[in-house]
N, C-alpha and C positions, 0 to 999 in steps of 0.2 A: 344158627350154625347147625348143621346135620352131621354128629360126630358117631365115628365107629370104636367101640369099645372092645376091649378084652373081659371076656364074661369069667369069671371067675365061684365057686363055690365049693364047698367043703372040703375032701380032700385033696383036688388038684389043688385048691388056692396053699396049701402048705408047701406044695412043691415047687411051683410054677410064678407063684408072687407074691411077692413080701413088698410093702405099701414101705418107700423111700419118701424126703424130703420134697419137693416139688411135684411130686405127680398127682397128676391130674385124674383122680380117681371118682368114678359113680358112688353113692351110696341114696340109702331108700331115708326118709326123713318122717317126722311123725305125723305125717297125714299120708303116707304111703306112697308116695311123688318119688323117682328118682333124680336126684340134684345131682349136679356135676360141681365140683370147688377144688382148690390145688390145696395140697399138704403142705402145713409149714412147720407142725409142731408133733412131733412122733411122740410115745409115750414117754412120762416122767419128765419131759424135757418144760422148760419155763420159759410162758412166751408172755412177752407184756407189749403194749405200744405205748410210747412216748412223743412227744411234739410230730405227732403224723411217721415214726415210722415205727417198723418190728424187729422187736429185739427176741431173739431165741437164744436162752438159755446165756445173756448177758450182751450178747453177739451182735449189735445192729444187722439186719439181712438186707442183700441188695434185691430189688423188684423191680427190673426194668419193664418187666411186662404187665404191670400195674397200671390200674386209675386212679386219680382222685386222691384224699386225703383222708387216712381212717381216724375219726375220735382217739383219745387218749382210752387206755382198757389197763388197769388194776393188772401184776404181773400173777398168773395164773399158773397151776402144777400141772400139765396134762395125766390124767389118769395112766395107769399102768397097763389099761387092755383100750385105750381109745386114742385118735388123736384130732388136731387141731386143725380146723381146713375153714381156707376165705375165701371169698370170690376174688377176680382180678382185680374188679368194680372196686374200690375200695370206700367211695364217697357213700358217709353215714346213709344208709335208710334204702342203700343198691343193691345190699345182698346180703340175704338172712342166712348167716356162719354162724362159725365157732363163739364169733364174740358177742353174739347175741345168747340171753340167757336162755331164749326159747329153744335153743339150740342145743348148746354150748360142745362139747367135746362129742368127738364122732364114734363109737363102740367099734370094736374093729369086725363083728360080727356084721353091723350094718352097710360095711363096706363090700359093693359089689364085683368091684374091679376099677383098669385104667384105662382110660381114654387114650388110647393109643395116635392117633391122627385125628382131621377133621377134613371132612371129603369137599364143603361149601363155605365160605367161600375159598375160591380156588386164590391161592395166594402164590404164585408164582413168574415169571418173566422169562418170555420168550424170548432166545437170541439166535442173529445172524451169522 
């Protein structure tokens, strides 16, 4: 997919966006790679997964736009400056997030911005 982002950095990013639940934001990873993953777990908030789904903050979450089936994950505190971001992909070993320890919580520094659209594949239907 070829996505177009909202670039965001230092002081606009205080004025112009503030990282929500479900968005789909860039950030740079520790090998200097920019990854794309969606937001599930804002600061301080408690995300854990049980029998393949996610609970925030007690909450089961609904994920229609999900894969797969994620392992069970130990309920976790998200930091108070980071937050918690998965892939769609959800099946164990498809995509290196928040629940991996190699990973784990996203610094809100290292977030670059959101993914606002995705230009390919063109997913639309033409009518008569």
């Amino acid at each position: 997919d070829t996505k177009i982002l909202f670039e965001i950095n230092g002081f606009l990013s205080n004025i112009f966006y503030s990282v929500d639940r479900n968005d789909i934001v860039v950030f740079r990873d520790g090998h200097g790679f920019d990854v794309i993953k969606r937001v599930i777990g804002l600061p301080n908030d408690r995300v854990a997964i049980q029998d393949g789904h996610i609970f925030v903050n007690g909450d089961m979450i609904s994920e229609a736009y999900s894969s797969g089936i994620p392992n069970d994950m130990e309920e976790i505190i998200v930091p108070g400056d980071s937050y918690f971001v998965v892939g769609d992909n959800r099946t164990p070993g498809e995509s290196l997030d928040s629940r991996s320890s190699d990973v784990g919580p996203i610094h809100s520094s290292n977030i670059h911005g959101e993914v606002m659209f995705s230009l390919f594949p063109l997913s639309f239907q033409l009518t008569k």
